[in-house]
N, C-alpha and C positions, 0 to 999 in steps of 0.2 A: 627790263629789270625794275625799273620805276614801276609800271605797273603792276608787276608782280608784289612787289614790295607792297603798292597801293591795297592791294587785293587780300594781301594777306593777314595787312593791317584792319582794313575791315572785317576780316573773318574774327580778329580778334575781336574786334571792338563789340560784334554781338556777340560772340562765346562769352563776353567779358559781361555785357548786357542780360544774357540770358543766370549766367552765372548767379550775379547778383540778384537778378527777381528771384531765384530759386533759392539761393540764399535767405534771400526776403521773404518768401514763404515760411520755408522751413519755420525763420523763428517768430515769423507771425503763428503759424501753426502750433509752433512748440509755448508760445505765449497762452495761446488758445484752451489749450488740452493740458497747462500747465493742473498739475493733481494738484490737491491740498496737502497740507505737509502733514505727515506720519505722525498719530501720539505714540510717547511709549508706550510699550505693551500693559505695566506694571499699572498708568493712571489707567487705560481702557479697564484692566481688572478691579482698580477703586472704585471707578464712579460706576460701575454695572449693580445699581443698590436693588436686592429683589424689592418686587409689592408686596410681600410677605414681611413681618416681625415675630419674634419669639420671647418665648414666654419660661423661665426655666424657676426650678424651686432652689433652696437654700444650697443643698450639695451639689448643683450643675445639672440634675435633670430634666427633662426635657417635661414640660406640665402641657403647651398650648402654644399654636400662633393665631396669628389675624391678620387679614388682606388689608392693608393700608393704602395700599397705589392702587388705583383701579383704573389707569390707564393702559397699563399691560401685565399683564403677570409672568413673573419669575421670578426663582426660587435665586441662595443665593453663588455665586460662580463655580461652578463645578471643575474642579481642577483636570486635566487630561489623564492622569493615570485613575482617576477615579472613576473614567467611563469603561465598560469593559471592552476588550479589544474585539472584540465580534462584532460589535457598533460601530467604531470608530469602522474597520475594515468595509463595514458594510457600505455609511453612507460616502467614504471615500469613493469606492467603486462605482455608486450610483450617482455621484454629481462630478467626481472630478477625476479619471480613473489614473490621470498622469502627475497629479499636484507633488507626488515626490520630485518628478525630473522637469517640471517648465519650470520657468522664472518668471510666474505670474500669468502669461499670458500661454495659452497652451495652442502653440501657431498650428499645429497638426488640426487641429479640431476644427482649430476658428476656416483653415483653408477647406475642409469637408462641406462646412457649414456653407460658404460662399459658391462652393462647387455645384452645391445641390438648390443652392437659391439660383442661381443660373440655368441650370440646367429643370428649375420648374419643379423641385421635387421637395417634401416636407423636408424642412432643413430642421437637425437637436442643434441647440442652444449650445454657445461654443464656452458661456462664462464659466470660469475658474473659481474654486474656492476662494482663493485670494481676490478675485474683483468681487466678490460678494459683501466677504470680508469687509473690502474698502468701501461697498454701499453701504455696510451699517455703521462704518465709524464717521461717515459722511451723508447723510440722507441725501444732500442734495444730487448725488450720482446714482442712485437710485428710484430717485422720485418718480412719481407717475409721469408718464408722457416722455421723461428722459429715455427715447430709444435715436437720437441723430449721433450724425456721424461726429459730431464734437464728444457728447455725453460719453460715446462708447469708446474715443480715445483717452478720453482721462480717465475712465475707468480699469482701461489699460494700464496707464501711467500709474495712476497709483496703486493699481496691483505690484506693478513691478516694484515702485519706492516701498513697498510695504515688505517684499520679500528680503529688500536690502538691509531691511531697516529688523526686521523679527525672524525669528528662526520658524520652521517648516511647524514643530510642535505650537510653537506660540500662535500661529495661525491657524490651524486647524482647532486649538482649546476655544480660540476666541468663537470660531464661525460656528461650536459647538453650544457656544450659551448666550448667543446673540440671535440664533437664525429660530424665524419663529416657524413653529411647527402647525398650528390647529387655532384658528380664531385669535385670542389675544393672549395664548399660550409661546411666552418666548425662551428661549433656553431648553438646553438636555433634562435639567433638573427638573425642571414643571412639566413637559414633556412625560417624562418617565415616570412622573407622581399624577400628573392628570389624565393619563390616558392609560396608563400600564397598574397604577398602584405599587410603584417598585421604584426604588433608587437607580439610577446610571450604572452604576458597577452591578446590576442585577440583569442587565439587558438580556435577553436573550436574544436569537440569528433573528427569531420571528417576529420580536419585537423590531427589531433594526430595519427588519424590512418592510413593517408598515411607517415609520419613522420618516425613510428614505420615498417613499411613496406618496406620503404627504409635502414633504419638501418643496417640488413644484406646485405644487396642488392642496395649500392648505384649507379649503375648505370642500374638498372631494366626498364623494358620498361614500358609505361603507361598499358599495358595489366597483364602484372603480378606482376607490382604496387597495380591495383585492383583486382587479386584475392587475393592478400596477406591478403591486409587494408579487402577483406569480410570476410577473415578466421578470423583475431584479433576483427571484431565487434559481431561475433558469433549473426550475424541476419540472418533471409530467405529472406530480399529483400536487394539484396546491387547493384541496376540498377544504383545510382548514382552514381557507382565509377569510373564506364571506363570516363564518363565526367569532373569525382574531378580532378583523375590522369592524365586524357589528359593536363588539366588547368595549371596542376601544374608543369608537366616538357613541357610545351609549353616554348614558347621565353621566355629567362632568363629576369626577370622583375629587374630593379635599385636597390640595394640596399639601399634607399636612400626612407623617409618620406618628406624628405624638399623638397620647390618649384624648385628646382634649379632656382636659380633666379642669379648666379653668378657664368656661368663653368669658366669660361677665367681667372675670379681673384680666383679661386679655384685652378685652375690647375697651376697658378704663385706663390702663399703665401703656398697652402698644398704641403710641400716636404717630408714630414715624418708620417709613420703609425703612427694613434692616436692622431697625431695632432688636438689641439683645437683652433681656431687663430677669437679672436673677431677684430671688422677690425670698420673701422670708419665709415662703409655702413649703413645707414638706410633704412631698409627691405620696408618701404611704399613709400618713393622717390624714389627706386630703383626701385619696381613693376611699378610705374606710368611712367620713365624713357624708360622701356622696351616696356610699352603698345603705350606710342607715336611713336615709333620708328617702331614697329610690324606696327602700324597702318599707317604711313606714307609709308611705305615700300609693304606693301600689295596694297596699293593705286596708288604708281609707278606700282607696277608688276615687273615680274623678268626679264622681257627681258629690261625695263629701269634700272635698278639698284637693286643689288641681298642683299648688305650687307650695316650696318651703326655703330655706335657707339655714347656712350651718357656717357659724364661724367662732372656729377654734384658738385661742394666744396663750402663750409662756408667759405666766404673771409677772416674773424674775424682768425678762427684757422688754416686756410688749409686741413682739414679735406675733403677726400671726401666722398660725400653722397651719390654718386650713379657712378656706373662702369658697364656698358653695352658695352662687347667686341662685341657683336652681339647676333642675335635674330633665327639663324638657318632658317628656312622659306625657303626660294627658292633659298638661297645659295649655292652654290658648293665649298664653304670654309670653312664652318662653325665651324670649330676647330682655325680658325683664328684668334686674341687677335686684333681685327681693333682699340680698345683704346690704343695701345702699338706699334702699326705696323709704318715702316715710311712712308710718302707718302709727296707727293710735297704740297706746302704750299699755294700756290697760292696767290690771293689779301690781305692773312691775317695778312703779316708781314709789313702792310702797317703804321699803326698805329705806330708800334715803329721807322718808319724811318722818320715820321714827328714830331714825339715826340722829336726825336735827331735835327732834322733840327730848331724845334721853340728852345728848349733848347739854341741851341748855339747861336741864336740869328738870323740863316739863312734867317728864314721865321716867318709871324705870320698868324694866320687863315687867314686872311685879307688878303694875300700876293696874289696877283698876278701870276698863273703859265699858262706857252701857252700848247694848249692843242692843236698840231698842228704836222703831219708827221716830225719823225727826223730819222737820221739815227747814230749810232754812229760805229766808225771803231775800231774793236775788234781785236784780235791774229787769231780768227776761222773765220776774217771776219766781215762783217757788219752786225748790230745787229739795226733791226727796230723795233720797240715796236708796238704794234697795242692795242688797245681799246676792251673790249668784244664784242663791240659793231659793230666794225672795222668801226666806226666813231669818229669825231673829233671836240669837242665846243668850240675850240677857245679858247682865256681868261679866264680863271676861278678863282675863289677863290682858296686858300689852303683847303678852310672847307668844299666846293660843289667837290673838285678834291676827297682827302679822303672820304667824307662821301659817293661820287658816285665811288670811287674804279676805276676812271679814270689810267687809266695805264702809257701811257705818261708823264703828269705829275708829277707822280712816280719817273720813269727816271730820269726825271730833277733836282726833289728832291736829291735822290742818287749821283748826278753828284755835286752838292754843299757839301754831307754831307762826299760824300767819302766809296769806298766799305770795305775798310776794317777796319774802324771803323764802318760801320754800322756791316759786321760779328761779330767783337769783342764785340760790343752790345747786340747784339742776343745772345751770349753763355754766355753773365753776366746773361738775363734771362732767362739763364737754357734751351736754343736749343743744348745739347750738343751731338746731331749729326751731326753738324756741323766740321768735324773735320777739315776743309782744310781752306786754307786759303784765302783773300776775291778775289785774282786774278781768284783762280779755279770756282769762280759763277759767278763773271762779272756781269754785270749793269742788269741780268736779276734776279738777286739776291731781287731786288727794288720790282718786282713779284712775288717772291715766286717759286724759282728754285730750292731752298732746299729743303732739306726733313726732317720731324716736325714729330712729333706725338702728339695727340691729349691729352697725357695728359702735354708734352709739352707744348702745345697751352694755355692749360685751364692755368696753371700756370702762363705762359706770360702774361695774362689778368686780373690777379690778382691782380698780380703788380701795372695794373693801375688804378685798383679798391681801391689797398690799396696805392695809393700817390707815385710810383714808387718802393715800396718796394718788396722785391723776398725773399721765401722763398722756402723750396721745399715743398709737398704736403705729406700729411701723409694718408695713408692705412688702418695701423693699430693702433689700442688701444695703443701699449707699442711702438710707434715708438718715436724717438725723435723731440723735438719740437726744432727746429733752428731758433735761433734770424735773424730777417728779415734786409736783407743790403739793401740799397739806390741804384740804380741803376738808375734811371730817376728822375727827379727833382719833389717834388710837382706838381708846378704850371703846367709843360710840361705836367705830365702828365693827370690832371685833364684837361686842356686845349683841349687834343687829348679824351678823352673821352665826352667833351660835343661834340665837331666835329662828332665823330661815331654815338652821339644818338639824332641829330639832323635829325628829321624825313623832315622838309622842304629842307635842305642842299642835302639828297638820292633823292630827289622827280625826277630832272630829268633821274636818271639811274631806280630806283625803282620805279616810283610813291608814291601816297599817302597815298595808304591802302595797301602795302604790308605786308607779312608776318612778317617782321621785325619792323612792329608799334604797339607796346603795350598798352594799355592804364595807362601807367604809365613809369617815366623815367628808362630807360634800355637802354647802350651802346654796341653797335654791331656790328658787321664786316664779311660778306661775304667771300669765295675764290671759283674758280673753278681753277682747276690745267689743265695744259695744255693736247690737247685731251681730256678734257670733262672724266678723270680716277677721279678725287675729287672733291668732294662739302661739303664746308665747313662752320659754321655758329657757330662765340664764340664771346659771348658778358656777361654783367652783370650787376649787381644792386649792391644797396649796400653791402648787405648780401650775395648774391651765383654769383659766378661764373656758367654757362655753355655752355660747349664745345658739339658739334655734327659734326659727319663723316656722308658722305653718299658716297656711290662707289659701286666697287667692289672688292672685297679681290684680286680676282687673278691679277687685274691692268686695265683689257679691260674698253675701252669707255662705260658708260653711253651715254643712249638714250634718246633722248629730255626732260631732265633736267636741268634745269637754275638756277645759285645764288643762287635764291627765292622759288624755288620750291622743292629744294632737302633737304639742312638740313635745310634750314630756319626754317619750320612749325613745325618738332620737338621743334625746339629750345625755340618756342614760347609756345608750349603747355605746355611744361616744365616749362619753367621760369613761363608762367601767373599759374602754382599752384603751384606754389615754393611764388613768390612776394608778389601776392597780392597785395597792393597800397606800392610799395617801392617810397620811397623818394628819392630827387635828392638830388645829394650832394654840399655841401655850398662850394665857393669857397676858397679856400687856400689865405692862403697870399702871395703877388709876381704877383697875377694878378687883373686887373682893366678891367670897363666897359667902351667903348666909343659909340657914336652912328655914324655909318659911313653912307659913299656913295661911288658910284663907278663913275669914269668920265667916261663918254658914256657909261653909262644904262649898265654896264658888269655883275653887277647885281645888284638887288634891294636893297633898303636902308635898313638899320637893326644895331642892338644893337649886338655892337663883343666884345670878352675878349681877352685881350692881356698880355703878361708880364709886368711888370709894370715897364713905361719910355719907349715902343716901341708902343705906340696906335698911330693912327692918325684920323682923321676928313676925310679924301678924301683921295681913292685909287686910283689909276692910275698907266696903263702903261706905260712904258718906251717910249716917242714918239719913230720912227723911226731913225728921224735923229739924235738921239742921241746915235744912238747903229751904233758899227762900222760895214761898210758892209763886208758880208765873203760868200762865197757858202755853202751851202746846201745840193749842189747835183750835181757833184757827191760829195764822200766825198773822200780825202786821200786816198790813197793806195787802191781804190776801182779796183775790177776785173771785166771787164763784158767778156762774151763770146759770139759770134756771133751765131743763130741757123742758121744751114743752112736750114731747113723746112721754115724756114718766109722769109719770100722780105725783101731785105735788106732796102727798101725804110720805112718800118713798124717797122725798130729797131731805130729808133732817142733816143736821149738820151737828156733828157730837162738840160737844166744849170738852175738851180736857186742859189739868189742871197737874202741875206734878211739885215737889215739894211741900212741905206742910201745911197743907190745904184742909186741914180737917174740921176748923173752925173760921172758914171762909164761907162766902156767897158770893153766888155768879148776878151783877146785874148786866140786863142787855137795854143799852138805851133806858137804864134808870127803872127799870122792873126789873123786881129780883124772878130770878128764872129759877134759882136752888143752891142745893149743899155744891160747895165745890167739886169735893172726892164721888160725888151722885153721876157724873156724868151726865150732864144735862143734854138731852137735844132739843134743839130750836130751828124754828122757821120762818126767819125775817123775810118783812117783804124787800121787793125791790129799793134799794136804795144803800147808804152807806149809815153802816151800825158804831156803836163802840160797845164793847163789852170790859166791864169794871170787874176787879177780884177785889172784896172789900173784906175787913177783920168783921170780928163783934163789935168793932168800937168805930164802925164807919172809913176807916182809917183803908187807900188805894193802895195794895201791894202789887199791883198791875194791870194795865190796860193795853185793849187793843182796837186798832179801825180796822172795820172789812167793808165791802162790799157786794151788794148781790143786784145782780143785773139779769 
């Protein structure tokens, strides 16, 4: 009995032994294989942010997106009833045929699998939707190399917590816009837009079952693409699939449904994945904006000008309406932003330099400026202005000098108004690339020697659309709206805008039916920047502003393109379906109507506005003898060099003399050379001269030094 008793005691004592190591396994094992804990389904749906951002106009439309994340692409989560159910069906059956009845682990399968590994035969893969699942919400059960027998139980494990934890729907939504399909193509959404050109709810059987085809096999060739997709349709004729599968991993197709109708302000506003940025663009202005521009452009041809730009704003808010960096076509830059780019300004900052000149009282439209060869003596030298035309009318108006975009007279303007308040102007309305100061542009400043950008521009003409007022220009829906400062006076500026949209005032530089005559009031202004690299054309109505570029991004010459012929005709097509019968604007208070004339026919009689207390009845020049006489030419500190290739007989150098010179002489170095008004030529030697303008009575009314080298 004792022994027995002994015996059975020890039987226990290993049962009890064995007990506990197996116990001790277990939750070693269970410690082991412990899963990671389950997120909610709802944060997995947050933080799944596509590489994609969108781009949408004023009223919610859809304008453009852009690739932000370039570590994976997907579009953004695709909810499950938005995938069509012949997909869903599809890749169910082909990855996981039971995922409605297991609980994560589908033990039917996994024991086939083991059966056939035993017994030497190609074993299918036993994972579960659900452990897939839990490989993407976990990479590290997934990772390369994790195929041991630990990796594959917690990949079990957490299949199972994941089922306990999400419902069957929320699992399959998830493994639908996480599981990547084709290179770095992740989600149903990028999927079905990069490989099909079609939304999820558009799938069709054939598409599902290249889809499902790919799934083991995301970088499979179109050839065993299609025998895959024939095996999952379990048909006898599957001839259409080498053509599906070619289709589909052919050239990666856009991610992207929308028109792209706005890369350049896509690619500047979307800086972050999943970005949604409604912007103050209206999707129909913008489309029309493009189509003139495409159409003017195609009409040049690319060997005259390759690229342009078009930006459209509501004077009322500043709002813009339309942002055309370029149109791609026959460009060789077309990644280029040309509505942001800087580029020389040419005839266009003309406008606010006479705006500042009538302002302070300089000049009035009426005023009188000589439109005649000057030369001024610069730091780098003498600086001659010439005409687009590289002609000269003499006399003109202030209102015939601007509105024909005379350049000379420019000059002259500038030289009253002073360069470095005209700089410091310009940067009140918002030129602020502008950084240097007014010595660094010099009197060519008066032409458009800076460099602007075109939304720049549109801004600056705003201003005089809204009675001198500046504010900056808004983009977007949530930008801030900034109280508008005074920067030009009413009147000035109202003044310099009937000047620009006076179509008889252009007639001598433009004619009568140019591009720039509306059939309704609209104020305008031309530029070509030097070398024939920009053409410029911003004017407006009451209600829009717009701005148009024409060029070349990369800077080379345009080819027989004028003024008028480059952005002008945009500019018009634009605005006449922008306007309609815009109204002209009533005159401010501060200016008054006179009816003038010109002494000697300088030009025709007409009804002018002036500031009010500077009108007059009859304009006239300054007689001669009333201006003191001085040289012309040469000027101060001028240099000339002798060539030795010319006859020295063929290098004369003309004195001119202007002002009441009629009872003057020219000495050169103390020999009288002639009559003033005689136009003397001379041909000093090398060295440096002075040339005297002396009375009858010996008496200097001007001198100058040159030299000749």
């Amino acid at each position: 009995m004792a022994t027995r008793f002994a015996g059975l005691t020890k039987g226990r004592q290993i049962a009890l032994t064995f007990g506990s190591a197996a116990i001790l396994l277990l939750v070693t094992v269970a410690l082991l294989t412990a899963p990671p804990a389950v997120p909610p389904f709802a944060l997995v749906r947050t933080a799944a942010t596509p590489s994609e951002a969108w781009l949408y106009d004023r009223h919610g439309v859809l304008l453009d997106s852009s690739r932000v994340d370039f570590a994976r692409r997907r579009l953004a989560w695709t909810p499950l009833d938005q995938v069509s159910p012949v997909t869903r069906a599809t890749l169910v059956a082909a990855e996981d045929r039971r995922f409605a009845s297991h609980g994560g682990v589908d033990w039917l399968a996994l024991g086939a699998t083991l059966k056939a590994r035993l017994s030497g035969h190609t074993a299918r893969g036993a994972s579960t939707i659900s452990m897939q699942v839990a490989g993407y919400l976990n990479p590290d059960l997934a990772r390369p190399g994790a195929r041991g027998w630990r990796d594959k139980l917690r990949q079990m494990r957490a299949a199972q917590a994941l089922e306990a934890a999400w419902s069957k729907d929320q699992i399959l939504e998830a493994y639908l816009n996480l599981a990547g399909f084709r290179g770095e193509t992740q989600g149903i959404g990028a999927a079905a837009l990069g490989l099909f050109g079609t939304t999820p709810a558009s799938l069709s059987r054939d598409d599902a079952l290249l889809l499902a085809g790919l799934l083991p096999d995301p970088q499979a060739s179109p050839e065993r693409l299609a025998r895959r997709a024939c095996r999952l349709s379990h048909e006898p004729d599957c001839a259409r699939f080498p053509a599906l599968a070619a289709s589909a991993l052919g050239p990666a197709r856009s991610l992207q449904l929308d028109p792209g109708l706005a890369p350049h302000l896509a690619d500047r506003l979307l800086v972050k994945p999943g970005m949604r940025v409604r912007t103050t663009l209206d999707a129909a202005i913008q489309r029309y904006a493009i189509e003139a521009l495409r159409h003017q452009l195609q009409g040049l041809g690319g060997t005259r000008a390759r690229d342009g730009a078009v930006v459209v704003v509501d004077n009322a808010s500043g709002d813009v309406l339309a942002y055309v960096g370029g149109i791609g076509g026959a460009s060789t830059a077309p990644a280029v932003d040309n509505a942001a780019s800087y580029r020389q300004a040419g005839s266009t900052l003309k406008p606010f330099l006479y705006a500042q000149a009538i302002e302070r009282g300089y000049l009035t439209p009426a005023s009188i400026l000589d439109d005649s060869p000057v030369q001024l003596d610069t730091a780098s030298g003498l600086y001659v202005p010439q005409n687009y035309d590289r002609g000269f009318k003499g006399p003109v108006s202030a209102r015939t000098a601007l509105a024909g975009s005379l350049n000379v007279p420019a000059v002259r303007t500038l030289l009253l108004v002073g360069v470095d308040p005209f700089r410091d102007r310009l940067w009140d309305l918002g030129y602020h690339g502008m950084v240097e100061d007014g010595g660094y542009y010099g009197f060519s400043l008066a032409l458009g020697s800076a460099e602007v950008t075109l939304l720049e521009q549109v801004a600056a003409y705003r201003a005089l659309a809204m009675g001198g007022r500046w504010s900056p220009l808004r983009l977007t829906g949530d930008g801030p709206r900034v109280r508008a400062r005074a920067v030009i006076t009413p009147a000035a500026a109202w003044l310099v805008g009937d000047m620009i949209a006076d179509p008889n005032a252009r007639a001598a530089t433009f004619g009568l039916d140019s591009a720039l005559r509306l059939p309704f009031w609209a104020a305008v202004k031309t530029g070509t920047s030097k070398a024939m690299r920009d053409n410029w054309c911003i004017g407006y109505t009451g209600r829009f502003t717009v701005g148009v570029w024409v060029g070349n991004a990369e800077g080379d010459p345009m080819r027989a393109v004028s003024g008028t012929s480059g952005a002008a005709p945009v500019w018009r097509d634009v605005m006449t379906a922008l306007a309609g019968a815009a109204a002209e604007p009533a005159p401010p208070t501060g200016v008054e109507a006179r009816r003038i004339a010109f002494a000697g026919a300088v030009e025709q009689p007409r009804r002018e506005w002036f500031l009010k207390g500077t009108g007059q009845a009859l304009i006239a020049t300054v007689p001669a003898e009333a201006r003191r006489p001085h040289f012309t030419n040469p000027i101060a500190g001028s240099v000339y060099a002798l060539d030795p290739d010319i006859p020295l007989g063929r290098q004369r150098l003309a004195v001119t003399v202007t002002g009441a010179a009629a009872a003057h002489r020219v000495l050169l170095d103390r020999a009288d050379i002639g009559a003033a008004d005689a136009t003397p030529q001379i041909l000093p030697a090398r060295g440096q001269h002075r040339l005297r303008l002396v009375d009858l009575g010996g008496r200097v009314a001007d001198q100058v030094l040159f030299t000749v080298r």
